[in-house]
N, C-alpha and C positions, 0 to 999 in steps of 0.2 A: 837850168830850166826851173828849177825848184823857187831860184832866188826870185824870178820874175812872177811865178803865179805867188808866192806870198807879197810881192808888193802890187801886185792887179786885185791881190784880194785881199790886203789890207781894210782892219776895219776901223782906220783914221781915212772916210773916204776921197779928202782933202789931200792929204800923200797921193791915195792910190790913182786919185784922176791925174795928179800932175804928174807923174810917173810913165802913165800912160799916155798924156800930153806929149810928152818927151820921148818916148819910144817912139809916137807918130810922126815929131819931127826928122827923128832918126832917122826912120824907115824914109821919107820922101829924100833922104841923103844916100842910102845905102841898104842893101839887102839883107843887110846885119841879124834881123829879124826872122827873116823868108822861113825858117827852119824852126819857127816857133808857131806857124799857124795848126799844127795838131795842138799846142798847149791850149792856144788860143780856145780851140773849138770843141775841146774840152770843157771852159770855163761857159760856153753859150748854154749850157744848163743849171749854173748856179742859182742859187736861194736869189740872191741880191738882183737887183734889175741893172744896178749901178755895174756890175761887175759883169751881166750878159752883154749890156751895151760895149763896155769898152772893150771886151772880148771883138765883136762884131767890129766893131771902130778899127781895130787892129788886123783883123783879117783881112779886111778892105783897103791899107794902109800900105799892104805888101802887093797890092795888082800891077804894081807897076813891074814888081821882079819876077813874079811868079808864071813864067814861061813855061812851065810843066804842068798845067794841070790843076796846080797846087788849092787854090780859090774852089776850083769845082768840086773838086773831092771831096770838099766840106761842105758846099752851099747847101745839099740837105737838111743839114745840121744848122746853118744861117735860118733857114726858111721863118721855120717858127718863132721868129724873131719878129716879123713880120705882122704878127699876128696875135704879139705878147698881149698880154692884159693891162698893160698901162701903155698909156700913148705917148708918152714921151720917149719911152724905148721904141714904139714903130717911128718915129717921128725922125729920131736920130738915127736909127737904121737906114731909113732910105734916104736922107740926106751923104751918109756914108758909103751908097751902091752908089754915087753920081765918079766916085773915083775906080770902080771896077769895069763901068760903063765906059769909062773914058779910056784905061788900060787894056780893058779886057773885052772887045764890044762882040768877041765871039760867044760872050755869056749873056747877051743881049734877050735870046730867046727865053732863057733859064729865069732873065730876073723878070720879062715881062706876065712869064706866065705866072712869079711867085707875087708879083706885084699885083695882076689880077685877082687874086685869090685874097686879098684883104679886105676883110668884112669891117667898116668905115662904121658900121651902123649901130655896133657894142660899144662904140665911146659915146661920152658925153656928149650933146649939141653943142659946146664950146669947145671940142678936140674933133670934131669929126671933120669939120671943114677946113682945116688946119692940114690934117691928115691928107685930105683929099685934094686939097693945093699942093701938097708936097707928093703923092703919086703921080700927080699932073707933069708938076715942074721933073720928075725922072723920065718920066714917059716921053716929054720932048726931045730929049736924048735919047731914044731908041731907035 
């Protein structure tokens, strides 16, 4: 576990995306992972934005194995991801709920009501509508 959050938290962040690139394809092969979303969701409070998103990325990565629960236990801890201060991490986040929605559509309620709650209005006029096309675009899957 150690070796993975030192290279999710790498600060060559060029390694550490492709690393977690590659974890994500793992993960749509195998449940390899499933037992790493407490690391994960530990890392959804890091300094770095780069390093919350792929946390989140990763969480969402495992919906497909996570039969127990596993996703929700954490979503608390997802939420305010949601609601980050830079839009490109909410942007990437809810494009990344389109795979828990599809896995997990019992979390449907969970994510409509966390999705509701994002305030579109603290971004920029050139990230808000962006934003608010990609709440759109998840919300048709609910």
């Amino acid at each position: 576990m150690e070796y993975i959050r030192e290279r999710l938290t790498d600060k060559n962040d060029k390694a550490a995306c492709d690393f977690a690139r590659q974890m994500a394809v793992e993960s749509a092969e195998s449940d390899k992972y499933l037992e790493s979303i407490p690391l994960f969701a530990s890392l959804l409070q890091d300094r770095s934005s780069y390093v919350r998103t792929r946390a989140f990325g990763l969480i969402c990565s495992q919906a497909r194995w996570a039969h127990d629960g596993q996703i929700d236990a954490v979503f608390d801890q997802m939420v305010p991801l949601l609601n980050d201060p830079k839009p490109t991490v909410v942007r990437q986040s809810l494009a990344a709920l389109h795979e828990v929605l599809l896995y997990r559509p019992e979390m449907s309620d969970r994510i409509e009501e966390a999705v509701d709650g994002i305030d579109v209005s603290k971004y920029k006029d050139s990230m808000s509508p962006l934003i608010t096309k990609d709440i759109e675009a998840l919300k048709k899957e609910l």
